[in-house]
Biopython code that builds the backbone (N, CA, C, O; Angstrom):
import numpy as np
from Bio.PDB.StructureBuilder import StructureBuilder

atoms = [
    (1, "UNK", "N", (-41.227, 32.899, 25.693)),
    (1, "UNK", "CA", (-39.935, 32.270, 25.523)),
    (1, "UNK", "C", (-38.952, 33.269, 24.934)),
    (1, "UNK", "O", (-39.450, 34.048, 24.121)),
    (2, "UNK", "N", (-37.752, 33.388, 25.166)),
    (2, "UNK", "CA", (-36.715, 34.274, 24.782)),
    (2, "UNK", "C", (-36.226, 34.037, 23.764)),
    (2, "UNK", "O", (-35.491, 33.050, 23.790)),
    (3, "UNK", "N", (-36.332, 34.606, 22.707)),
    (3, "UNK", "CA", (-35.183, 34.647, 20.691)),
    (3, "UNK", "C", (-33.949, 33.835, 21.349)),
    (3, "UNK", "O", (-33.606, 32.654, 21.411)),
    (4, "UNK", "N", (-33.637, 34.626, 21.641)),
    (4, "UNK", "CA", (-31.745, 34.230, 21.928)),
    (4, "UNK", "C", (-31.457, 33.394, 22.416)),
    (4, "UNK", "O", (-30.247, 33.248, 22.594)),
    (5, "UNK", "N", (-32.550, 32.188, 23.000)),
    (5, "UNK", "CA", (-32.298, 30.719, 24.058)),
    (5, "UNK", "C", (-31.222, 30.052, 23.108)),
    (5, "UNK", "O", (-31.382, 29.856, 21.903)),
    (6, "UNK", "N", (-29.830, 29.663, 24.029)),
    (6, "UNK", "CA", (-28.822, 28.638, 23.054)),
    (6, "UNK", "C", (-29.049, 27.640, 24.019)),
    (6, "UNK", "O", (-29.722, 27.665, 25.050)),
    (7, "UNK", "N", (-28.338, 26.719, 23.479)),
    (7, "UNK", "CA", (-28.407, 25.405, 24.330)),
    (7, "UNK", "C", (-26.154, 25.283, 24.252)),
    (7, "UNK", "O", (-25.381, 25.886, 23.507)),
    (8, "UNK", "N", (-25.913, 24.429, 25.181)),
    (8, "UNK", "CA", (-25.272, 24.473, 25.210)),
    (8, "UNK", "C", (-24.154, 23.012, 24.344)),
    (8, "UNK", "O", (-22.967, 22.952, 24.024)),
    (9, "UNK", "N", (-25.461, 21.938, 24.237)),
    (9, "UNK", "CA", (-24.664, 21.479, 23.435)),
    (9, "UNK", "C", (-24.939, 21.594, 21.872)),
    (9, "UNK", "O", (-24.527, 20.972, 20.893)),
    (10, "UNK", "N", (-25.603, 22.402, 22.016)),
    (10, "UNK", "CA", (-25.386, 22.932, 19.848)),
    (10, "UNK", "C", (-24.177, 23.623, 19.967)),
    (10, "UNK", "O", (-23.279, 23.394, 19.157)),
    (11, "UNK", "N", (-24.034, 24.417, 20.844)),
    (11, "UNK", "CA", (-22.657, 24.919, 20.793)),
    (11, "UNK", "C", (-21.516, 24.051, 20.354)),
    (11, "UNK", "O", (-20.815, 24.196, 19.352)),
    (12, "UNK", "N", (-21.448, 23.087, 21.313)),
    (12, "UNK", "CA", (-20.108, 22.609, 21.137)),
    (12, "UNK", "C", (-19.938, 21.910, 19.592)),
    (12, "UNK", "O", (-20.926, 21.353, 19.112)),
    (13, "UNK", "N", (-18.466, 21.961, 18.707)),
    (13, "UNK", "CA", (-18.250, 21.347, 17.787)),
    (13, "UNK", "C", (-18.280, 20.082, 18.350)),
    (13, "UNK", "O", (-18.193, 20.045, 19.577)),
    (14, "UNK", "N", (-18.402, 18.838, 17.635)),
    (14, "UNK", "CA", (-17.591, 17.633, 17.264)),
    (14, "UNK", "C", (-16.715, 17.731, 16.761)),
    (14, "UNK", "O", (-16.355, 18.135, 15.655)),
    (15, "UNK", "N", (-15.973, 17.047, 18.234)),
    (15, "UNK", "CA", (-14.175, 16.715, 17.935)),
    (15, "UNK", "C", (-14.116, 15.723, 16.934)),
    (15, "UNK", "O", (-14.932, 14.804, 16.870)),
    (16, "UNK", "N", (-13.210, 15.873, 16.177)),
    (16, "UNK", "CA", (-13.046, 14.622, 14.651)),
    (16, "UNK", "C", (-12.243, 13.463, 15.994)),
    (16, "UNK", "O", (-11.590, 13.548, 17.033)),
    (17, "UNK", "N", (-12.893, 12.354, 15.014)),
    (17, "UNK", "CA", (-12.275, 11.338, 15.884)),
    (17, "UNK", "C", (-10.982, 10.306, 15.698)),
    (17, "UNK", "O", (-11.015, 9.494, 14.774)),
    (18, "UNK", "N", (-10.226, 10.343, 16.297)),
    (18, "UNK", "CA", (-9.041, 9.880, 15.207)),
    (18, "UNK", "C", (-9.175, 7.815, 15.356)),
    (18, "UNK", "O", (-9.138, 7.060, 16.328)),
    (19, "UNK", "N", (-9.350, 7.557, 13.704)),
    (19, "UNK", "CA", (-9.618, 6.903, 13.477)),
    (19, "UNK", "C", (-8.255, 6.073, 13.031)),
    (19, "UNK", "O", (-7.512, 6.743, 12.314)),
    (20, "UNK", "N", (-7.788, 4.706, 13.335)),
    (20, "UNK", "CA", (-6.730, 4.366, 12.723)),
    (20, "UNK", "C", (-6.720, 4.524, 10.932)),
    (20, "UNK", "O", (-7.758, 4.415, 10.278)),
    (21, "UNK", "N", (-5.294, 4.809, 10.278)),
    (21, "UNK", "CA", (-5.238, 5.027, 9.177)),
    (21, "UNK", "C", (-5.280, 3.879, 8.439)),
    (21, "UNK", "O", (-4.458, 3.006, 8.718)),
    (22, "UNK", "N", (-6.199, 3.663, 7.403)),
    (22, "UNK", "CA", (-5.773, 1.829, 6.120)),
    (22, "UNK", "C", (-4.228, 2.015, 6.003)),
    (22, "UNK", "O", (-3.751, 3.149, 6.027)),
    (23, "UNK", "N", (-3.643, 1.189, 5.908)),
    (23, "UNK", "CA", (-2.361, 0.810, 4.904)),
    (23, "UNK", "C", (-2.937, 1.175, 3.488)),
    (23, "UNK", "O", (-4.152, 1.027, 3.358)),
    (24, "UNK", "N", (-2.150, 1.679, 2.308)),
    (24, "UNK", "CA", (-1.835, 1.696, 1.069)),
    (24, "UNK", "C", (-1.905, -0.021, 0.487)),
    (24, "UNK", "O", (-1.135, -0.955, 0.713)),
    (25, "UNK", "N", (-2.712, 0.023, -0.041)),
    (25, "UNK", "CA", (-2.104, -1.368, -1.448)),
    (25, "UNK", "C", (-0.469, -1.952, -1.326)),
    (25, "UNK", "O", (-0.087, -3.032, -0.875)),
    (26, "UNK", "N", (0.093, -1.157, -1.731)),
    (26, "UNK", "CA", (1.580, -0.902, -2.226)),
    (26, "UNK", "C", (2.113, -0.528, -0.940)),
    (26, "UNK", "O", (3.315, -0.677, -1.158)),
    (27, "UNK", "N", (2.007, -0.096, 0.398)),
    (27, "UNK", "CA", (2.912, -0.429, 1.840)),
    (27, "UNK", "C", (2.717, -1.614, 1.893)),
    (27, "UNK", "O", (3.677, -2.320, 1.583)),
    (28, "UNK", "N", (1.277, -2.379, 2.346)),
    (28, "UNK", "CA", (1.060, -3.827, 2.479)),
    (28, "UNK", "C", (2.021, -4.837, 1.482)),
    (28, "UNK", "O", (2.443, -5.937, 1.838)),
    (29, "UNK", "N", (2.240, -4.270, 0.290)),
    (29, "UNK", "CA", (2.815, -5.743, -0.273)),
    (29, "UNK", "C", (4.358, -5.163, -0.352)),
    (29, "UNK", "O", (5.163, -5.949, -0.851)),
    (30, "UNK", "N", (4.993, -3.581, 0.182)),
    (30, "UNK", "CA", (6.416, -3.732, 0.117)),
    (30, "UNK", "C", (6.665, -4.081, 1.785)),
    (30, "UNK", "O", (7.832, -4.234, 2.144)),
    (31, "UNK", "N", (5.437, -4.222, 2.916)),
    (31, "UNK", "CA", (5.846, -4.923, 4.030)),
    (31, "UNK", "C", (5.922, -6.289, 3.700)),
    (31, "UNK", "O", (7.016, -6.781, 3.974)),
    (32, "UNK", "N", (5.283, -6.887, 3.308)),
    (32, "UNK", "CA", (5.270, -8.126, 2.525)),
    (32, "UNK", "C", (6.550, -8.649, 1.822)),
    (32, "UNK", "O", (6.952, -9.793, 2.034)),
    (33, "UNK", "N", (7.283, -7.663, 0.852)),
    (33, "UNK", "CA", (7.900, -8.090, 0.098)),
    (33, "UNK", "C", (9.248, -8.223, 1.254)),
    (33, "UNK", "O", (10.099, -9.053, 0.936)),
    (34, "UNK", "N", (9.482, -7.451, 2.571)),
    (34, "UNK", "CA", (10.252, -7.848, 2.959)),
    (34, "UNK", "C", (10.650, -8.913, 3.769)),
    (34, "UNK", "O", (11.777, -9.153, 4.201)),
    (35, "UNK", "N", (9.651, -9.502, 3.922)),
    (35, "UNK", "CA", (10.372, -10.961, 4.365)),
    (35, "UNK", "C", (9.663, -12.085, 3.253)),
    (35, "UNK", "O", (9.407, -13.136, 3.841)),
    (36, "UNK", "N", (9.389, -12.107, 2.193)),
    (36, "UNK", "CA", (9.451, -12.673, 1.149)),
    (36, "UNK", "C", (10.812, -13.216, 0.932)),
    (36, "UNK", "O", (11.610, -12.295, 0.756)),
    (37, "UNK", "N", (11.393, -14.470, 0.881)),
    (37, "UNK", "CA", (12.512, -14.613, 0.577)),
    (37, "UNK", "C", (12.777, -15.199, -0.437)),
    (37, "UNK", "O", (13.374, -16.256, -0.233)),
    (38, "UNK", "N", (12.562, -14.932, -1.588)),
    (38, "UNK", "CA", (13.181, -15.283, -2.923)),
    (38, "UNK", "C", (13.660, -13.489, -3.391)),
    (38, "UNK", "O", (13.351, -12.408, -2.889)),
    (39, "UNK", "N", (14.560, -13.879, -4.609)),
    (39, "UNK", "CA", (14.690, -12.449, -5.289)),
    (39, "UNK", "C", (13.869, -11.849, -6.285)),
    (39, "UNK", "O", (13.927, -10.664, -6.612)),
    (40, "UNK", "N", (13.073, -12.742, -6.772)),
    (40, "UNK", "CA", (11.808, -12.135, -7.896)),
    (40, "UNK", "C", (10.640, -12.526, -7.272)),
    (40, "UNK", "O", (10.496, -13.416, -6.433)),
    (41, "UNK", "N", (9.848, -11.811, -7.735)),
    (41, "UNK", "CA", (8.489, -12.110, -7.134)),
    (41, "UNK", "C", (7.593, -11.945, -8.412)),
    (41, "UNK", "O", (7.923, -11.066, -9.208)),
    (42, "UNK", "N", (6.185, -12.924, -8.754)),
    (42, "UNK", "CA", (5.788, -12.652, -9.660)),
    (42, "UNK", "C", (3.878, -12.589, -9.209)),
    (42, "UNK", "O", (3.330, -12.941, -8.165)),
    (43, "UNK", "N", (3.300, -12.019, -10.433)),
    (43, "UNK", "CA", (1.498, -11.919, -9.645)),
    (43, "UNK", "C", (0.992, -13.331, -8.740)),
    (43, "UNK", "O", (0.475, -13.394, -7.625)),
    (44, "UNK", "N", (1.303, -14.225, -9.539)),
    (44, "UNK", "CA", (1.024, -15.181, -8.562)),
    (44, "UNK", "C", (1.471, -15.233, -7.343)),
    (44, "UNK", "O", (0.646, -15.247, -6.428)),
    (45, "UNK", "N", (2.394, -15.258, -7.154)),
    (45, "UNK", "CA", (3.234, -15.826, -5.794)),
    (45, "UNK", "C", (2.442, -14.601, -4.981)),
    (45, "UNK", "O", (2.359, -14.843, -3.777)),
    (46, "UNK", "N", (1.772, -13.187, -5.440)),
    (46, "UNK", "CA", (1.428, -12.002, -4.320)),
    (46, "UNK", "C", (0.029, -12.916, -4.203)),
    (46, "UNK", "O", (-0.290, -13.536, -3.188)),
    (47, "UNK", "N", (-0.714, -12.875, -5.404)),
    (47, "UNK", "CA", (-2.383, -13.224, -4.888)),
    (47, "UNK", "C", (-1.957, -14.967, -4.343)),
    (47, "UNK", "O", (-2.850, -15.499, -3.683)),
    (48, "UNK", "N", (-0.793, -15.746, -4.569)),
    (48, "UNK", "CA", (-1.103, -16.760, -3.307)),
    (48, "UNK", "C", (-0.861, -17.033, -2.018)),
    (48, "UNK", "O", (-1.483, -17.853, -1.343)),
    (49, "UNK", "N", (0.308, -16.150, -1.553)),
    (49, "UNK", "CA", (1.135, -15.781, -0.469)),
    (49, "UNK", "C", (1.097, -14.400, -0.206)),
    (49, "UNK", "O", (1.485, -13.879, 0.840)),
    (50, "UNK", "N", (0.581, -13.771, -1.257)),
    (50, "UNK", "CA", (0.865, -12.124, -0.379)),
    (50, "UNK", "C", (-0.382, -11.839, 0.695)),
    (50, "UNK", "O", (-1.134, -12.591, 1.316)),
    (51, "UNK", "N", (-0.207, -10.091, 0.597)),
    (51, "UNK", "CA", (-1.523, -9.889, 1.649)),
    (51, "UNK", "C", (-3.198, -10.192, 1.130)),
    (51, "UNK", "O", (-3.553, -10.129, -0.047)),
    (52, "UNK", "N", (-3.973, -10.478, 2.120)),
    (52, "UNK", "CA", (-5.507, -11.173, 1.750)),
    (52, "UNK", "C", (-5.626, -9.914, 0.728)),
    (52, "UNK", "O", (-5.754, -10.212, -0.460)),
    (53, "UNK", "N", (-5.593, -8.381, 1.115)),
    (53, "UNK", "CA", (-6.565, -7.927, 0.272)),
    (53, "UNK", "C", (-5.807, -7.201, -1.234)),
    (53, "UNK", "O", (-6.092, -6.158, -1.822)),
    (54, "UNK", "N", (-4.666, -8.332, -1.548)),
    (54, "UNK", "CA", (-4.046, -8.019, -3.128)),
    (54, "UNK", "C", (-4.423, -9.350, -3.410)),
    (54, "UNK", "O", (-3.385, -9.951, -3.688)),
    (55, "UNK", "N", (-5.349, -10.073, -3.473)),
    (55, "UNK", "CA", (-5.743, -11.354, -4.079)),
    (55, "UNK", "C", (-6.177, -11.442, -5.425)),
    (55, "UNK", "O", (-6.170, -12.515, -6.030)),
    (56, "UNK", "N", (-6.545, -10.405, -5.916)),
    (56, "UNK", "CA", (-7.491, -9.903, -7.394)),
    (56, "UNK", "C", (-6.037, -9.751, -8.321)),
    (56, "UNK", "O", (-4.943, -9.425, -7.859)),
    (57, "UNK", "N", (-6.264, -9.994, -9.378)),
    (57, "UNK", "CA", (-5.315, -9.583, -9.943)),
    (57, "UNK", "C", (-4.215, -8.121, -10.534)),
    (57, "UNK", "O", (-3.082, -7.843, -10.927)),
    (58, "UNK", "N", (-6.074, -7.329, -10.110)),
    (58, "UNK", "CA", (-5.378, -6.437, -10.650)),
    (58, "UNK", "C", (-4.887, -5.506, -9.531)),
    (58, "UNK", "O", (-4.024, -4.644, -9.697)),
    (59, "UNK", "N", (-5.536, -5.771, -8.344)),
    (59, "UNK", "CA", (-4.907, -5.142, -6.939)),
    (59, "UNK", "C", (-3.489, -5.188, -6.918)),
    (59, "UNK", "O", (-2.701, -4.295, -6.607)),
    (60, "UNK", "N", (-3.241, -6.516, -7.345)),
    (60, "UNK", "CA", (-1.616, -7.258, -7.193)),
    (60, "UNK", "C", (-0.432, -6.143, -7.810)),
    (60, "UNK", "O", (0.498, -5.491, -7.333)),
    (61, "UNK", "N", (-1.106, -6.356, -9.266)),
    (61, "UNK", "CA", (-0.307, -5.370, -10.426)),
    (61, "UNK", "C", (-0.232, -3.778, -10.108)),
    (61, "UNK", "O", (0.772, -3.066, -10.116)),
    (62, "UNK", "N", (-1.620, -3.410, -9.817)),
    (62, "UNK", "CA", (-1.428, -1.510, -9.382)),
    (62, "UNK", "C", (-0.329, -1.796, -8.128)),
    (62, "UNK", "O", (0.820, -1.381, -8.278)),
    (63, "UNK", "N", (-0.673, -2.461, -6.974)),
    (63, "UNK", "CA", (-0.012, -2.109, -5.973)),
    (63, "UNK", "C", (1.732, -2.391, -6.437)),
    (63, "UNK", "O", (2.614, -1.585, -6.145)),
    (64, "UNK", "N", (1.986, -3.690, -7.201)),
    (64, "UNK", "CA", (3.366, -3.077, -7.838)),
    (64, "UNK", "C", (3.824, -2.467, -8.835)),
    (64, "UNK", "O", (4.992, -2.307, -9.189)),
    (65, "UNK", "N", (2.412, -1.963, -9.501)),
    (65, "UNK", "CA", (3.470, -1.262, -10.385)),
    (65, "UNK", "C", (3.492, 0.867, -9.791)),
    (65, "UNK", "O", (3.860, 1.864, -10.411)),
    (66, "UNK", "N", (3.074, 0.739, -8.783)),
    (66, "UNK", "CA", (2.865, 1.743, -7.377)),
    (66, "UNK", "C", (5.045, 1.726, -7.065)),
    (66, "UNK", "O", (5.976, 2.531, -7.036)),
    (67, "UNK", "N", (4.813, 0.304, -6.916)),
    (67, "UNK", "CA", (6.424, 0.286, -6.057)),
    (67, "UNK", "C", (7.613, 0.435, -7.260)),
    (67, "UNK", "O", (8.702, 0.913, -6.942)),
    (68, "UNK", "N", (7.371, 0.029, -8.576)),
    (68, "UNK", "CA", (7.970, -0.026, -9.473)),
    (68, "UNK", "C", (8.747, 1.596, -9.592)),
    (68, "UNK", "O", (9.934, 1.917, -9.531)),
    (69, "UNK", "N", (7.580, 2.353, -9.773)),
    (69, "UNK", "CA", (7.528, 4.237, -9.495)),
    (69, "UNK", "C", (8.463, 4.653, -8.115)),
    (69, "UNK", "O", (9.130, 5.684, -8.024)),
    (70, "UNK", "N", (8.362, 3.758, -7.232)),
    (70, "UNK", "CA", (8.918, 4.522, -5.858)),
    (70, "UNK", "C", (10.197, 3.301, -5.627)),
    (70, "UNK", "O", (10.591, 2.795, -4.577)),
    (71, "UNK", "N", (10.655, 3.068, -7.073)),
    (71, "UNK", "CA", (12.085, 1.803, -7.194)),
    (71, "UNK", "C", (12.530, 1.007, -5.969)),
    (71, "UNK", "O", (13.670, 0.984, -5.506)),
    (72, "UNK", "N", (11.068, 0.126, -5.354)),
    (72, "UNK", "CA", (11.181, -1.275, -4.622)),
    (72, "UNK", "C", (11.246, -2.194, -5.883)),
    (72, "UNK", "O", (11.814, -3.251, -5.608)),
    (73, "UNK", "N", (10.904, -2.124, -6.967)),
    (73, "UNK", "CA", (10.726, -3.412, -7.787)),
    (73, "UNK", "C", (11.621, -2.971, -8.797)),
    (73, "UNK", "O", (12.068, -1.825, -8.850)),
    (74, "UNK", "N", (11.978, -4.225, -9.899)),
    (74, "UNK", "CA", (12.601, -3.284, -11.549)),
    (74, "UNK", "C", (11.657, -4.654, -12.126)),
    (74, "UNK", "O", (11.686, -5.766, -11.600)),
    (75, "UNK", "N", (10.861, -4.291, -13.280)),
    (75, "UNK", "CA", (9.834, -5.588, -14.410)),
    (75, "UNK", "C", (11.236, -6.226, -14.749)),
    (75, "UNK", "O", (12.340, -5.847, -15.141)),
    (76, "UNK", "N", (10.650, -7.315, -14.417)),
    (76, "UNK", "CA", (11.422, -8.635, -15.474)),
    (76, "UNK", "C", (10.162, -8.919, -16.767)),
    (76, "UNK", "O", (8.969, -9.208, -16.670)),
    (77, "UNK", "N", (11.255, -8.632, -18.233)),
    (77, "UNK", "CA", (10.826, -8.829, -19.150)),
    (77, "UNK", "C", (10.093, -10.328, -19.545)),
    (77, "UNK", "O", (10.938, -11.203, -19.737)),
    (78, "UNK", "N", (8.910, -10.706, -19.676)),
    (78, "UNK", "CA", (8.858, -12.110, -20.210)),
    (78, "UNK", "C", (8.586, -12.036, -21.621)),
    (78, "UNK", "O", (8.751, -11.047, -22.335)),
    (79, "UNK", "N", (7.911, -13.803, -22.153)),
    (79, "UNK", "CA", (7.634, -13.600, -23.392)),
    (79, "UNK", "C", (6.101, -13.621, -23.331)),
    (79, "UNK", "O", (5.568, -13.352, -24.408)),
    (80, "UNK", "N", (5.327, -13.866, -22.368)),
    (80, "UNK", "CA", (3.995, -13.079, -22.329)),
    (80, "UNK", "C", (3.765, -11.819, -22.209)),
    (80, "UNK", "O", (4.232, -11.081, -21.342)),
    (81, "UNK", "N", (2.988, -11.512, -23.135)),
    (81, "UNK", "CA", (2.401, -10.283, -22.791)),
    (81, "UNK", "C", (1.972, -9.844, -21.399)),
    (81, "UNK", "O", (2.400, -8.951, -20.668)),
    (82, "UNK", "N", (1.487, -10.289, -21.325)),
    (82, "UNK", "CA", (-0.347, -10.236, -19.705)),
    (82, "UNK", "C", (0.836, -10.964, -18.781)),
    (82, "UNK", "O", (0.376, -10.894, -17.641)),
    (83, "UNK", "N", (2.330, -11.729, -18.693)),
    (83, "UNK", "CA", (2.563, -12.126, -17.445)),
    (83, "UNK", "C", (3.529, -10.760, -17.010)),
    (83, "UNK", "O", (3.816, -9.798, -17.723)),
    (84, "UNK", "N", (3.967, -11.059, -15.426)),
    (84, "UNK", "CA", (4.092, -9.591, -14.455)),
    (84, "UNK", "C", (5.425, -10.561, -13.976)),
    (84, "UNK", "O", (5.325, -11.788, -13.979)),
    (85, "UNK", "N", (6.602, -9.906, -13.592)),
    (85, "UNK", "CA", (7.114, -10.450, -12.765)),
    (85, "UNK", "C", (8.236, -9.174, -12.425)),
    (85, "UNK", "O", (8.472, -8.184, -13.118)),
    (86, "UNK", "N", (8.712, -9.490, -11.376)),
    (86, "UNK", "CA", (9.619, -7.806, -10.585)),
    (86, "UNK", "C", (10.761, -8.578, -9.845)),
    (86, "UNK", "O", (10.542, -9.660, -9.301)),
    (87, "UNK", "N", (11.856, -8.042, -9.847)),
    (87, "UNK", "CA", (13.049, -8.173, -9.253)),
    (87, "UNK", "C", (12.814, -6.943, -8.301)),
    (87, "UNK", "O", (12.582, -5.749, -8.492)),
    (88, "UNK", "N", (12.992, -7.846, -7.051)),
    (88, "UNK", "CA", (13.106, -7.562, -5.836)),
    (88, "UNK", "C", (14.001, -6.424, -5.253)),
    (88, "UNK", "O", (14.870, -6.818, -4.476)),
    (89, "UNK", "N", (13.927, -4.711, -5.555)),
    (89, "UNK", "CA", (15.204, -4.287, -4.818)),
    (89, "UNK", "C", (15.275, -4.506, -3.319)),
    (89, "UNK", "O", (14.146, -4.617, -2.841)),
    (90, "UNK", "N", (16.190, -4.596, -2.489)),
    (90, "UNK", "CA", (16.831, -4.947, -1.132)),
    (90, "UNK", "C", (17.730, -3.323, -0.740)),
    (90, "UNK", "O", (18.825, -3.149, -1.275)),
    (91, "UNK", "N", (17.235, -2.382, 0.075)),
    (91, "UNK", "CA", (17.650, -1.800, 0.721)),
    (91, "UNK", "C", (17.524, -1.891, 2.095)),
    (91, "UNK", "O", (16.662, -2.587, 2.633)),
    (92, "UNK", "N", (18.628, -0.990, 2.904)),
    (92, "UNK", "CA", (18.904, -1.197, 4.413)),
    (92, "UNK", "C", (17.774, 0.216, 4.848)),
    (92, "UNK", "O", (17.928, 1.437, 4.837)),
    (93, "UNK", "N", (16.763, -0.583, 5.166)),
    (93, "UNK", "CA", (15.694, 0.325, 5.600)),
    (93, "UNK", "C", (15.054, -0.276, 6.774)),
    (93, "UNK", "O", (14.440, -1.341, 6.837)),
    (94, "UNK", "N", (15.388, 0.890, 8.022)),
    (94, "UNK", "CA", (14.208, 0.098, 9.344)),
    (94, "UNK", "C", (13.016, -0.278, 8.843)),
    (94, "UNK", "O", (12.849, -1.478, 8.624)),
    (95, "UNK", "N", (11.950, 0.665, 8.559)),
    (95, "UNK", "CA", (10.920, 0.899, 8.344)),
    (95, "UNK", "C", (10.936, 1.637, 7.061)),
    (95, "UNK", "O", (11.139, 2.824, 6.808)),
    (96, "UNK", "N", (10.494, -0.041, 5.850)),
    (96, "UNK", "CA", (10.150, 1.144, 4.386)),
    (96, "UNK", "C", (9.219, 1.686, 4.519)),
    (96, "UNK", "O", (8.315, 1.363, 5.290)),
    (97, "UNK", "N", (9.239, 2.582, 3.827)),
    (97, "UNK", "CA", (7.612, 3.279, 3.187)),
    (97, "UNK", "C", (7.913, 3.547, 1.932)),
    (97, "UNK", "O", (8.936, 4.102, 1.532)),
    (98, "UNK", "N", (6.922, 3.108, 1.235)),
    (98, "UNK", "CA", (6.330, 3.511, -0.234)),
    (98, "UNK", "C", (7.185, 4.841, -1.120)),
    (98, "UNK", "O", (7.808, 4.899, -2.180)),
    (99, "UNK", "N", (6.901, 5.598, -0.282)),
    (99, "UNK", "CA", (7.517, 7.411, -0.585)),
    (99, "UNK", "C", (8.974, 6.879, -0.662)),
    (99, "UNK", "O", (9.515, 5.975, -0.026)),
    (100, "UNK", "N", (9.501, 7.797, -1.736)),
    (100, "UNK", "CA", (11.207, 7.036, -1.852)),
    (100, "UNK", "C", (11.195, 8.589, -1.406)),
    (100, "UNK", "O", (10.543, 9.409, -2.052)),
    (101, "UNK", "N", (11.970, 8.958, -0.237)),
    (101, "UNK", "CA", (12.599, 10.219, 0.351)),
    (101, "UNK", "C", (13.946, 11.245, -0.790)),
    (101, "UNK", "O", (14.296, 12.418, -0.658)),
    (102, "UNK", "N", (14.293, 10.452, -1.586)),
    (102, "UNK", "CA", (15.039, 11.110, -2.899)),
    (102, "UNK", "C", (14.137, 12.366, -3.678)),
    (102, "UNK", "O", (14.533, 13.458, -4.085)),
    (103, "UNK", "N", (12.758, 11.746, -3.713)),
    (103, "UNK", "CA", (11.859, 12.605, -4.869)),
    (103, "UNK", "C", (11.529, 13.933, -4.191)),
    (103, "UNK", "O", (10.873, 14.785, -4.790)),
]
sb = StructureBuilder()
sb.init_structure("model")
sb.init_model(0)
sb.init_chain("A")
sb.init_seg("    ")
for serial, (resi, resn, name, xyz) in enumerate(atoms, 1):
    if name == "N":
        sb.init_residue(resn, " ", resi, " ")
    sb.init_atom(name, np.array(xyz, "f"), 0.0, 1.0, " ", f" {name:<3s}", serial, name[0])
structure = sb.get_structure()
């Protein structure tokens, strides 16, 4: 038998396969937040009406306080500690994304 026998498919790489990309936490609930129609939104109203997979509480909170950073939301102060609630910013955007294009 000959040293040097290749085969030809060890040769070839595997092509990466393009796999669709997840949504972000925080795209899902600022697609969300735009046809939400009230002007505040608070944890509840996301884990009862928002998207299935911000149902947890604390999914809810990272993913806005994600948008808070990229100024879709501003905190409304309460007198609980532990409660969450965000005023809604409204910009003229086809398609938001998360990334505020300013930074």
């Amino acid at each position: 038998m000959p040293k040097n026998e290749t085969f030809l498919f060890a040769d070839s790489d595997p092509k990466p396969s393009k796999q669709p990309q997840k949504s972000l936490p925080a795209q899902k609930l600022l697609d969300w937040l735009q046809r939400w129609h009230k002007p505040t939104v608070c944890v509840g109203d996301i884990r009862i009406y928002g998207p299935k997979s911000l149902r947890t509480r604390e999914k809810a909170v990272n993913a806005a306080t994600v948008l808070v950073r990229n100024g879709w939301l501003t905190p409304i102060r309460l007198r609980r500690y532990d409660a969450h609630k965000w005023q809604i910013v409204r910009k003229l955007v086809v398609q938001p994304n998360v990334a505020n294009p300013n930074n």
